[in-house]
PDB file of N, CA, C and O in Angstrom:
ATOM      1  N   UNK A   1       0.836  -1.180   0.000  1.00  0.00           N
ATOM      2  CA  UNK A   1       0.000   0.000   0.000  1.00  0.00           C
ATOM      3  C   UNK A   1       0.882   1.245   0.000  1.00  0.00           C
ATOM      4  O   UNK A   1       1.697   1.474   0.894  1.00  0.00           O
ATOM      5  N   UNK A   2       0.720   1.857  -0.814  1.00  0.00           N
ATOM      6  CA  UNK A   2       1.373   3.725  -1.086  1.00  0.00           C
ATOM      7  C   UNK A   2       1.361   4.704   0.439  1.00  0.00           C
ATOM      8  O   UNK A   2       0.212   4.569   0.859  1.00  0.00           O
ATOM      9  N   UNK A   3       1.914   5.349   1.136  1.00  0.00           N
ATOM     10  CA  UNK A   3       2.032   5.405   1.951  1.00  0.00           C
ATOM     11  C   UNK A   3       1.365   6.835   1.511  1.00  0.00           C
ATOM     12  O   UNK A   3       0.975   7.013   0.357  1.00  0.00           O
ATOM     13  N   UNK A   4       1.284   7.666   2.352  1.00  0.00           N
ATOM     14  CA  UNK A   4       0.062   8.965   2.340  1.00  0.00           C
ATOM     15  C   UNK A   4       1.123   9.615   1.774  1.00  0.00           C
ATOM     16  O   UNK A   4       1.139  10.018   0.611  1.00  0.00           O
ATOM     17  N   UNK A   5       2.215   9.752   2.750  1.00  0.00           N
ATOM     18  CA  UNK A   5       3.169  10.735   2.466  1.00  0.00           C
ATOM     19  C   UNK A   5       4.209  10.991   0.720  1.00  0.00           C
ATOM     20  O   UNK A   5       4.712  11.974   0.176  1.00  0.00           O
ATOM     21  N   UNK A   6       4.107   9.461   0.365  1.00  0.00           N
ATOM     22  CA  UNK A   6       4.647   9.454  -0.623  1.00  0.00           C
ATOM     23  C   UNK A   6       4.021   9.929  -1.493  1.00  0.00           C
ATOM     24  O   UNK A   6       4.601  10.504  -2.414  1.00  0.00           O
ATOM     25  N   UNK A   7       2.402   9.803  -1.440  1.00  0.00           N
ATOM     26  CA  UNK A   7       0.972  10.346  -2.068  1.00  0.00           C
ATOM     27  C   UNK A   7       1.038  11.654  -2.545  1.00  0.00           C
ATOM     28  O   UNK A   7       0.355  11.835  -3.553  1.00  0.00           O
ATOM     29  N   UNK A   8       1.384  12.200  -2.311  1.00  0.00           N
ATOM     30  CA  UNK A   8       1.712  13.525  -1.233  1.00  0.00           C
ATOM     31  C   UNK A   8       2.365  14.211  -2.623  1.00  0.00           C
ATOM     32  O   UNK A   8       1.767  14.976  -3.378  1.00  0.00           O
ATOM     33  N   UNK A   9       3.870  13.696  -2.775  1.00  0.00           N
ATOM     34  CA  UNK A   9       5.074  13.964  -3.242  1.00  0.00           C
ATOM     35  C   UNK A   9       4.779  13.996  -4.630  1.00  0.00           C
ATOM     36  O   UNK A   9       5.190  14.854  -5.412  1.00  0.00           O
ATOM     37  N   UNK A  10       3.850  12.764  -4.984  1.00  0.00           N
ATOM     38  CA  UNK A  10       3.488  12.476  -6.731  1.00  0.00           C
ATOM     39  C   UNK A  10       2.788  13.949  -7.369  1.00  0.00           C
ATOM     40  O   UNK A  10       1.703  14.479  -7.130  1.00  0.00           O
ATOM     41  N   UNK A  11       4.000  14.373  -8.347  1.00  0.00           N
ATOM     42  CA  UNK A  11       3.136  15.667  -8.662  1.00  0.00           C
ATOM     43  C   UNK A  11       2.112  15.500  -9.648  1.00  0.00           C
ATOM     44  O   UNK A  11       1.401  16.492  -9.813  1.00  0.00           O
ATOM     45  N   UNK A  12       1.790  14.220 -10.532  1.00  0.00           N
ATOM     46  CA  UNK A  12       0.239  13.556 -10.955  1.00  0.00           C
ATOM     47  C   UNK A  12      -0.664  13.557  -9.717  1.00  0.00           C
ATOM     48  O   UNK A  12      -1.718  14.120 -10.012  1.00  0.00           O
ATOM     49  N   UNK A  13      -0.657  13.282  -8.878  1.00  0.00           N
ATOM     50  CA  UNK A  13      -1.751  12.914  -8.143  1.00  0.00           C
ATOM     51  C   UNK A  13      -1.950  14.204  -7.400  1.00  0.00           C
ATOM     52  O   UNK A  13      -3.058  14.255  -6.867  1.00  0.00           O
ATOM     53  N   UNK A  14      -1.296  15.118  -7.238  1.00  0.00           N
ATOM     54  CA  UNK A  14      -0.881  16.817  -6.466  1.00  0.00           C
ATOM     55  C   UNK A  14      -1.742  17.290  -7.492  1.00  0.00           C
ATOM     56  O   UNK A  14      -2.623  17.954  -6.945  1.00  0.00           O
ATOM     57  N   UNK A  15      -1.909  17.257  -8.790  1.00  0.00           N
ATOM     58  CA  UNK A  15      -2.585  17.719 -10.256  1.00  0.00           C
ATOM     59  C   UNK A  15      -3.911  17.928 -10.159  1.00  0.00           C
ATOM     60  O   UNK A  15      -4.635  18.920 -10.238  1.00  0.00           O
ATOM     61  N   UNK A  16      -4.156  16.176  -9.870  1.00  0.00           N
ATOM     62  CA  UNK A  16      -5.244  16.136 -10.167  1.00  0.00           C
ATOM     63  C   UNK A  16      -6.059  16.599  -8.750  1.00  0.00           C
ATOM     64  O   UNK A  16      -7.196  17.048  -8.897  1.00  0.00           O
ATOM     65  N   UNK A  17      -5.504  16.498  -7.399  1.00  0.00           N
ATOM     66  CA  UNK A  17      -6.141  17.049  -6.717  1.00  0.00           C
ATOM     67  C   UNK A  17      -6.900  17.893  -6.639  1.00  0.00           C
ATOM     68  O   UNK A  17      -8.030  17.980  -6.160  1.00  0.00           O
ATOM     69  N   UNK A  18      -5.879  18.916  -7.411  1.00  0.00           N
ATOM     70  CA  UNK A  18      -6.239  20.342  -7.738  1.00  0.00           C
ATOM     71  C   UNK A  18      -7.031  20.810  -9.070  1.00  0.00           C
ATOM     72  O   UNK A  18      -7.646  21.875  -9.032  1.00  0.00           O
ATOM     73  N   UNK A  19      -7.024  20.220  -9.953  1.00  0.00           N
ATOM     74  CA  UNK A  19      -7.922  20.278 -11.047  1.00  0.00           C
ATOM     75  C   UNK A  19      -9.309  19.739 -10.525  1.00  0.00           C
ATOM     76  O   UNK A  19     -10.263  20.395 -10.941  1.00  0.00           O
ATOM     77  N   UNK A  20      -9.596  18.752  -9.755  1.00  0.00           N
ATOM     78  CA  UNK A  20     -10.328  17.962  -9.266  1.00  0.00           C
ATOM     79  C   UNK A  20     -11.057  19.306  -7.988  1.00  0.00           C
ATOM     80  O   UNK A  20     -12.095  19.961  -7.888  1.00  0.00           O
ATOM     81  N   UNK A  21     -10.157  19.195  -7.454  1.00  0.00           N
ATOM     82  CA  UNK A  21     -11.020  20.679  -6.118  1.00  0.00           C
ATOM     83  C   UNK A  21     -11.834  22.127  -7.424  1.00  0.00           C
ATOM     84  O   UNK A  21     -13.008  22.491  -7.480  1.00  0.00           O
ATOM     85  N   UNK A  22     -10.853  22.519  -8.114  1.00  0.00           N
ATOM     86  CA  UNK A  22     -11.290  23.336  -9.172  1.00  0.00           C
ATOM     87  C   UNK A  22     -12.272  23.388  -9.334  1.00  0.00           C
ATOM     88  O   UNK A  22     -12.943  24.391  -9.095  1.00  0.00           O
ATOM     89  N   UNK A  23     -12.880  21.912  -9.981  1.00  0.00           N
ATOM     90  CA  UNK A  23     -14.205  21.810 -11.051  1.00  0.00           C
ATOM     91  C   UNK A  23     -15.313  21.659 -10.494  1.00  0.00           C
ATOM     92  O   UNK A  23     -16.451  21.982 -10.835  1.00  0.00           O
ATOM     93  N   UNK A  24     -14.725  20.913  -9.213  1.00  0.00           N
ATOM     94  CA  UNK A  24     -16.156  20.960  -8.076  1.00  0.00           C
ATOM     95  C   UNK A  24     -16.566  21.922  -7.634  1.00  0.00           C
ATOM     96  O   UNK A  24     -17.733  22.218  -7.380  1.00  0.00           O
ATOM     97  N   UNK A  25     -15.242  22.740  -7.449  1.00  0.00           N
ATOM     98  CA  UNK A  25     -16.017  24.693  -6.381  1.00  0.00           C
ATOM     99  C   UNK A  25     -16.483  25.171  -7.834  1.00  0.00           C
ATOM    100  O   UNK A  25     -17.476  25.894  -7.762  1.00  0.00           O
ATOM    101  N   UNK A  26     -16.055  24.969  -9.039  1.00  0.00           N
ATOM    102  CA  UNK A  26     -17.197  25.816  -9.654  1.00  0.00           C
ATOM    103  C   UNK A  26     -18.178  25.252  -9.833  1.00  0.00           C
ATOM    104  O   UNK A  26     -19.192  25.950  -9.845  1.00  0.00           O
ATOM    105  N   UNK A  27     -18.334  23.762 -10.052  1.00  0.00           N
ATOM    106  CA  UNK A  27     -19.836  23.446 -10.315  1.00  0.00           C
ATOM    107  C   UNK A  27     -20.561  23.907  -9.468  1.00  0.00           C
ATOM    108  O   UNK A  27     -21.647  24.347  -9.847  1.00  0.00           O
ATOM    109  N   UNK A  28     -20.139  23.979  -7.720  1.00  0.00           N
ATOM    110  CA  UNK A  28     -21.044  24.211  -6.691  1.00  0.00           C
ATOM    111  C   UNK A  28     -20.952  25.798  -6.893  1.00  0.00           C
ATOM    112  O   UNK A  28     -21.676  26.158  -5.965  1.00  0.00           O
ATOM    113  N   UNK A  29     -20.578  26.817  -7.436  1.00  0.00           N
ATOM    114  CA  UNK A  29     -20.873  28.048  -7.353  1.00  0.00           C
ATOM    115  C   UNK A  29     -21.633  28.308  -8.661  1.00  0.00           C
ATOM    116  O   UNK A  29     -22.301  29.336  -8.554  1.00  0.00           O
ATOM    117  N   UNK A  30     -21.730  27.831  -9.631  1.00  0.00           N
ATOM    118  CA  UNK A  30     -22.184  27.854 -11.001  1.00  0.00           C
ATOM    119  C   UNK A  30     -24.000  27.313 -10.837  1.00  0.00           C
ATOM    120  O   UNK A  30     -24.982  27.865 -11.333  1.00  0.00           O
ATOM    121  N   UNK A  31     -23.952  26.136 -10.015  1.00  0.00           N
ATOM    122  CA  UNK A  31     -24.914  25.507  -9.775  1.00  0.00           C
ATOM    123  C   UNK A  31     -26.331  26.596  -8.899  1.00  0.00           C
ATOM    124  O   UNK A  31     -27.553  26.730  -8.947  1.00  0.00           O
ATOM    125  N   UNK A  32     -25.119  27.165  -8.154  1.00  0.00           N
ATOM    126  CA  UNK A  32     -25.957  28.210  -6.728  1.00  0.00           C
ATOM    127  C   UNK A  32     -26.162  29.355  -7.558  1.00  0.00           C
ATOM    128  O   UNK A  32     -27.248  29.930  -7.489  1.00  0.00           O
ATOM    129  N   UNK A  33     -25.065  29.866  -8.514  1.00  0.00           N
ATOM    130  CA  UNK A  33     -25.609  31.549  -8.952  1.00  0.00           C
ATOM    131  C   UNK A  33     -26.771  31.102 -10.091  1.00  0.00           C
ATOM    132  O   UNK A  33     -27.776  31.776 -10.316  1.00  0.00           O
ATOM    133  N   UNK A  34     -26.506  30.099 -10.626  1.00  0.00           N
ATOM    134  CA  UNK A  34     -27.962  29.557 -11.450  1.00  0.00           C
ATOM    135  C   UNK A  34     -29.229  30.305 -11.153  1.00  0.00           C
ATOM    136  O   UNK A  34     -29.892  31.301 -11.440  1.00  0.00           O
ATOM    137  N   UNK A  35     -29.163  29.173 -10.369  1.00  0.00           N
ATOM    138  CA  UNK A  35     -30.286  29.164  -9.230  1.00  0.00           C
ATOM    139  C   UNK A  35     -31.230  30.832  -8.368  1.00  0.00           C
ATOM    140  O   UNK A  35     -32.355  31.302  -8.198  1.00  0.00           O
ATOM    141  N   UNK A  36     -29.862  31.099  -8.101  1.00  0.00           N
ATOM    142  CA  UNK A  36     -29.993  32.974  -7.524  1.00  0.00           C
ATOM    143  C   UNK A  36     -30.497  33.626  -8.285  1.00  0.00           C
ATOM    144  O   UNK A  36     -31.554  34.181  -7.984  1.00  0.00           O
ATOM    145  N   UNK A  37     -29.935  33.791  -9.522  1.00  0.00           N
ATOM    146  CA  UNK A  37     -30.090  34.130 -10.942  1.00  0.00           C
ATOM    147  C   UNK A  37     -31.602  34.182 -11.552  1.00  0.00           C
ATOM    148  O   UNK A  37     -32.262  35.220 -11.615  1.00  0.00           O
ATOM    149  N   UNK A  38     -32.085  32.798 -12.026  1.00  0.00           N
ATOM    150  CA  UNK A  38     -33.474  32.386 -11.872  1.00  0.00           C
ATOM    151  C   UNK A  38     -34.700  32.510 -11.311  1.00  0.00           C
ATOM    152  O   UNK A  38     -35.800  32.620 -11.853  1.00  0.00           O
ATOM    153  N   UNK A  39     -34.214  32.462  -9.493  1.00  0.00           N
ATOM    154  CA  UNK A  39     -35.208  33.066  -8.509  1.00  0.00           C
ATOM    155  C   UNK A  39     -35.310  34.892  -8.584  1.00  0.00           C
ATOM    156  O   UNK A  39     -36.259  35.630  -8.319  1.00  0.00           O
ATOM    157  N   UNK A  40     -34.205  35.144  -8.958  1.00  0.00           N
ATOM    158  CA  UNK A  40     -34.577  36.143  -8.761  1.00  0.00           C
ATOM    159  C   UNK A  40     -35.000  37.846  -9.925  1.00  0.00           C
ATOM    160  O   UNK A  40     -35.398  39.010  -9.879  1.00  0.00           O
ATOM    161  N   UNK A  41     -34.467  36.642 -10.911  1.00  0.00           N
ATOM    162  CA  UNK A  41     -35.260  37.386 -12.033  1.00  0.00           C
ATOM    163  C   UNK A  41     -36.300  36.923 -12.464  1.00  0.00           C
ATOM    164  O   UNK A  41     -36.852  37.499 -13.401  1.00  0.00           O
ATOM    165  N   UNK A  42     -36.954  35.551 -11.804  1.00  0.00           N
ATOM    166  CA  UNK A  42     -38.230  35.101 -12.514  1.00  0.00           C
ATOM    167  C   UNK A  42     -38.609  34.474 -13.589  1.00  0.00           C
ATOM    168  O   UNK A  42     -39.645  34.565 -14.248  1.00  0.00           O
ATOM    169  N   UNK A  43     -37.172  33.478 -13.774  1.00  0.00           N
ATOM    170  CA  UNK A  43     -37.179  32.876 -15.342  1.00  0.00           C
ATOM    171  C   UNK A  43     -36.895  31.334 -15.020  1.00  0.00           C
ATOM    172  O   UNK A  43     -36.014  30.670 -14.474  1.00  0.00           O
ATOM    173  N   UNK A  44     -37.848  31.173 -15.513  1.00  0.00           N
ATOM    174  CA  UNK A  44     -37.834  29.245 -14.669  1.00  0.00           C
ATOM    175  C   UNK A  44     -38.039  28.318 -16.153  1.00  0.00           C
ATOM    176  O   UNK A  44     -38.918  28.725 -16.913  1.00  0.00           O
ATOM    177  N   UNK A  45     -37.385  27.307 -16.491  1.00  0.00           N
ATOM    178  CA  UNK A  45     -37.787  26.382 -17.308  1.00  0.00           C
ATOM    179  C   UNK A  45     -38.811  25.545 -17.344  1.00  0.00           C
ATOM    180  O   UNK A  45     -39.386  25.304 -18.405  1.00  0.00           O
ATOM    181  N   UNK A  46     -39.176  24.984 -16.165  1.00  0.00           N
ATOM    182  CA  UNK A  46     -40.153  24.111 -16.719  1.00  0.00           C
ATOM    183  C   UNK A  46     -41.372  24.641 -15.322  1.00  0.00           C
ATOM    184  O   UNK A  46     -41.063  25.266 -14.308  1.00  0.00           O
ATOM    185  N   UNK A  47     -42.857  24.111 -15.740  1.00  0.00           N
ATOM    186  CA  UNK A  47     -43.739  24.630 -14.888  1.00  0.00           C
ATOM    187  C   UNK A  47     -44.295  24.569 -13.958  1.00  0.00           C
ATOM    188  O   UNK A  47     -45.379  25.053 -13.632  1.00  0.00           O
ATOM    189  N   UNK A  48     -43.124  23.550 -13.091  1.00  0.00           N
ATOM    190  CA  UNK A  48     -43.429  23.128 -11.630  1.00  0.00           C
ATOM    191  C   UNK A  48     -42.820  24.286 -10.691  1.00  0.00           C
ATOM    192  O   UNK A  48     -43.422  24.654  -9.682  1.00  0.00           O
ATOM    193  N   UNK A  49     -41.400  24.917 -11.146  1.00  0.00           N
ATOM    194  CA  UNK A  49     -41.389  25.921 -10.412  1.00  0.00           C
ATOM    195  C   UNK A  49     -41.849  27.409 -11.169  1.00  0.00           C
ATOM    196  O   UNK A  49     -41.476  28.494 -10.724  1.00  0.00           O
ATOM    197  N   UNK A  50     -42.452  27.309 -12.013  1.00  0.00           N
ATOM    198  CA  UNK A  50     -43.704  28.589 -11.885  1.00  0.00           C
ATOM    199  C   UNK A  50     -44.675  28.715 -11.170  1.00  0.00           C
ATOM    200  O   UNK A  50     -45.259  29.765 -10.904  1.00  0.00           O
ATOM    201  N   UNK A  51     -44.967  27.433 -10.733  1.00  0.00           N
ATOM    202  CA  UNK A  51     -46.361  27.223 -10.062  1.00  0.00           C
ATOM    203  C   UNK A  51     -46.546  28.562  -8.849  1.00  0.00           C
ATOM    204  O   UNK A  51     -47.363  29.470  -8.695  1.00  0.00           O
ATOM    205  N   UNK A  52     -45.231  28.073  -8.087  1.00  0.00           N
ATOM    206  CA  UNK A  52     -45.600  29.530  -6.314  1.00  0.00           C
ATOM    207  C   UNK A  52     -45.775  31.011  -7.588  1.00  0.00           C
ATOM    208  O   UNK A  52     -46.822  31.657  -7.620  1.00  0.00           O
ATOM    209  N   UNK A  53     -44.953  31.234  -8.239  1.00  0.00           N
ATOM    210  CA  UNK A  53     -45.856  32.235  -8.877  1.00  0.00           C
ATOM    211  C   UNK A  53     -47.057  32.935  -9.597  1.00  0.00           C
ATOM    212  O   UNK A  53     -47.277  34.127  -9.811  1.00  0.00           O
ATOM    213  N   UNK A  54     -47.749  31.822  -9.897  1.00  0.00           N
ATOM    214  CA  UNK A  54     -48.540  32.009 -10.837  1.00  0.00           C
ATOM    215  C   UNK A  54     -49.435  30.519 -11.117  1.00  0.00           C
ATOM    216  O   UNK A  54     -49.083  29.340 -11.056  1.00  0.00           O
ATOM    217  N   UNK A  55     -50.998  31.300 -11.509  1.00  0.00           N
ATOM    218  CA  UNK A  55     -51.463  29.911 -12.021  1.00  0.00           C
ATOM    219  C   UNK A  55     -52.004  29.708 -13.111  1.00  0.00           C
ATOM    220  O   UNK A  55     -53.154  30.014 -12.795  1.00  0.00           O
ATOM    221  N   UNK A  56     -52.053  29.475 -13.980  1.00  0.00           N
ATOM    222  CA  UNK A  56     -52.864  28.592 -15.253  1.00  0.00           C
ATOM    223  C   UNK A  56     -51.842  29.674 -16.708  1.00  0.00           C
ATOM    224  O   UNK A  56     -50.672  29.613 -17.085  1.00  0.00           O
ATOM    225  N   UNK A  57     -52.494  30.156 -16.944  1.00  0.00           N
ATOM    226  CA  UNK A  57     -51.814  31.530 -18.300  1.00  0.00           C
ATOM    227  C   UNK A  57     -50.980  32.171 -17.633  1.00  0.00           C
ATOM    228  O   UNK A  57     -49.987  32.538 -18.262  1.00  0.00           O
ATOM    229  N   UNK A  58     -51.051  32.484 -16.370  1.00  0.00           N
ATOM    230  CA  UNK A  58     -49.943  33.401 -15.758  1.00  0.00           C
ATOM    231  C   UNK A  58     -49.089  33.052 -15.410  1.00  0.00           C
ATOM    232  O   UNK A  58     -48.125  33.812 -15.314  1.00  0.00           O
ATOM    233  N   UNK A  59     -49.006  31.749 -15.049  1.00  0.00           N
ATOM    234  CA  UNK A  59     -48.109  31.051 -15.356  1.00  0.00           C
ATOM    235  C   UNK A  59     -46.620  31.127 -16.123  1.00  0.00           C
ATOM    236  O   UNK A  59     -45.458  31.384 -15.807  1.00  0.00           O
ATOM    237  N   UNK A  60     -47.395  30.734 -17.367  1.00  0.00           N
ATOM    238  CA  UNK A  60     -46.828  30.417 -18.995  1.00  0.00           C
ATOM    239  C   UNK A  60     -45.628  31.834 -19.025  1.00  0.00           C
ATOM    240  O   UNK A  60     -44.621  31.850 -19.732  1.00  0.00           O
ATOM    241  N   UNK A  61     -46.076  33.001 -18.028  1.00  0.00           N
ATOM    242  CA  UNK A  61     -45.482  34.276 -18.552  1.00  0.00           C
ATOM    243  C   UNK A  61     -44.015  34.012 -17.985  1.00  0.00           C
ATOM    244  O   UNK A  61     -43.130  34.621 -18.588  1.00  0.00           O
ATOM    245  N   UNK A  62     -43.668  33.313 -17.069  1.00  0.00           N
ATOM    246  CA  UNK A  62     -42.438  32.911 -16.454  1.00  0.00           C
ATOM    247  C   UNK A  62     -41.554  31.786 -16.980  1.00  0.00           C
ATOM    248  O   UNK A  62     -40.704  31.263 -16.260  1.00  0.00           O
ATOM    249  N   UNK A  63     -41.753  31.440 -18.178  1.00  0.00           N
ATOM    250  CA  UNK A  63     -41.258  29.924 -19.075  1.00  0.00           C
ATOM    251  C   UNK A  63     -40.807  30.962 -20.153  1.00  0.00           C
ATOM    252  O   UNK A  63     -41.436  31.245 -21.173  1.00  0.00           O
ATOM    253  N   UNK A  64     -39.271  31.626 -19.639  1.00  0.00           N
ATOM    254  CA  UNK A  64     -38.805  31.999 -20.726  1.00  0.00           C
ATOM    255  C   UNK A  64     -37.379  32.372 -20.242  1.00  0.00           C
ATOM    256  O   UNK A  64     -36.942  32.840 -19.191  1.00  0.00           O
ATOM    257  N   UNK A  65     -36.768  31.944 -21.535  1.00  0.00           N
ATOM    258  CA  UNK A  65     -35.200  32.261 -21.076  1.00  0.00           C
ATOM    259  C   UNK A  65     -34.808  33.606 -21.041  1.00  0.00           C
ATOM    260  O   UNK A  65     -35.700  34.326 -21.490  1.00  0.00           O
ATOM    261  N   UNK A  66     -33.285  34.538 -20.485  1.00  0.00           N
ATOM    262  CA  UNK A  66     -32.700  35.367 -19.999  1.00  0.00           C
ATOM    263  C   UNK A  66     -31.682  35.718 -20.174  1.00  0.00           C
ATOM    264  O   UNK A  66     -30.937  35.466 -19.227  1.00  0.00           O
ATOM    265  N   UNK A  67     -31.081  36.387 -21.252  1.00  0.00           N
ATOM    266  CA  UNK A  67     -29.631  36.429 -21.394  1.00  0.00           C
ATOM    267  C   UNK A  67     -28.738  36.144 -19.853  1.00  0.00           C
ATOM    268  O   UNK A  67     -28.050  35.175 -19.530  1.00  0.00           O
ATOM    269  N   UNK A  68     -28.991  37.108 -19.275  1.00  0.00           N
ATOM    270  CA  UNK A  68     -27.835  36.931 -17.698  1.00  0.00           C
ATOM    271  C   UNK A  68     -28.140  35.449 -17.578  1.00  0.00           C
ATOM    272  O   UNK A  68     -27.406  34.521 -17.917  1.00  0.00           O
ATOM    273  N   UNK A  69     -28.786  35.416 -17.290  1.00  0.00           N
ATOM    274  CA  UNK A  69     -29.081  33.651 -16.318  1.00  0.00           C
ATOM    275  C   UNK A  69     -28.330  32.772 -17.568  1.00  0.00           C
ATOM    276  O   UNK A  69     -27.334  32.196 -17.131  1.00  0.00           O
ATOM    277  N   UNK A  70     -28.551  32.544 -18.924  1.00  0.00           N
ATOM    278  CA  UNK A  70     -28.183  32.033 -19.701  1.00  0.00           C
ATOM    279  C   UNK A  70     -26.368  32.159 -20.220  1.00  0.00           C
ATOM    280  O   UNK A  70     -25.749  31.229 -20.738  1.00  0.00           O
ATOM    281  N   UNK A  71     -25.822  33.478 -19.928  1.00  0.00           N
ATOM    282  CA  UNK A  71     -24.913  33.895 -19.664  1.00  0.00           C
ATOM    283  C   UNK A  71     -23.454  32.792 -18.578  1.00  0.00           C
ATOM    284  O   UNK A  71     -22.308  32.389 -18.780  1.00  0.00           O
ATOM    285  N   UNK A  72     -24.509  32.742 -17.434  1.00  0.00           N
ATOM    286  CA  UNK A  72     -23.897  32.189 -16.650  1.00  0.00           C
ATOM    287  C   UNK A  72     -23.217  30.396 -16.535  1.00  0.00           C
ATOM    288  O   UNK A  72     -22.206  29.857 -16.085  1.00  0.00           O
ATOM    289  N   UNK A  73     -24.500  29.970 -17.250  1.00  0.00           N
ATOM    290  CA  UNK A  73     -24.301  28.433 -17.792  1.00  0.00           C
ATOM    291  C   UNK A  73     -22.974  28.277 -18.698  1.00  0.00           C
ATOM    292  O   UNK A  73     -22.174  27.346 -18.600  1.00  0.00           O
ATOM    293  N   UNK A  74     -22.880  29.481 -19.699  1.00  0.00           N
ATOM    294  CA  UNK A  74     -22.322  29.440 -20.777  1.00  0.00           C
ATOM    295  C   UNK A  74     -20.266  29.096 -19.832  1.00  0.00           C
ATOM    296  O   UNK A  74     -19.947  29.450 -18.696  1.00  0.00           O
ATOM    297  N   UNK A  75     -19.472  28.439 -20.745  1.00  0.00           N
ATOM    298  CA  UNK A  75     -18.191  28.224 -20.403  1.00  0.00           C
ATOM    299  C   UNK A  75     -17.710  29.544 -20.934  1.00  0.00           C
ATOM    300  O   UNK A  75     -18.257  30.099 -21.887  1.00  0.00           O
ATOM    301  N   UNK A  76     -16.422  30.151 -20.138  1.00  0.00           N
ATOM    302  CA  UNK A  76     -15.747  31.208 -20.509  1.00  0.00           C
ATOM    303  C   UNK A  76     -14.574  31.116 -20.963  1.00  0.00           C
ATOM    304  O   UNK A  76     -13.963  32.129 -21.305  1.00  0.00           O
TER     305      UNK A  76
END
């Protein structure tokens, strides 16, 4: 068995740590400003979360995309 410390030393496995921590803090910040984004400009995809806003046609007025919010998905 590889000992921690030697673990440690491998600058492949030091790499990927760090590419690996990277992609996760942005998914989890990408995932949350989504979200922020959405709630709070009022632009929802599908019509389960229109519902607390609105009901039947009034609905429908919140099923539409947003440059910013759409913005944010996008890779830079």
């Amino acid at each position: 068995m590889v000992d921690l410390i030697q673990l440690m030393e491998n600058e492949v496995f030091t790499a990927f740590v760090s590419f690996t921590t990277n992609i996760l803090s942005k998914l989890m910040f990408v995932s949350t400003a989504t979200a922020l984004y959405r709630s709070a400009r009022k632009v929802f995809v599908n019509p389960e979360d229109c519902a607390q806003y609105g009901k039947g046609k009034n609905a429908k007025r919140y099923l539409w995309t947003h440059g910013v919010v759409e913005h944010i998905q996008r890779p830079t």
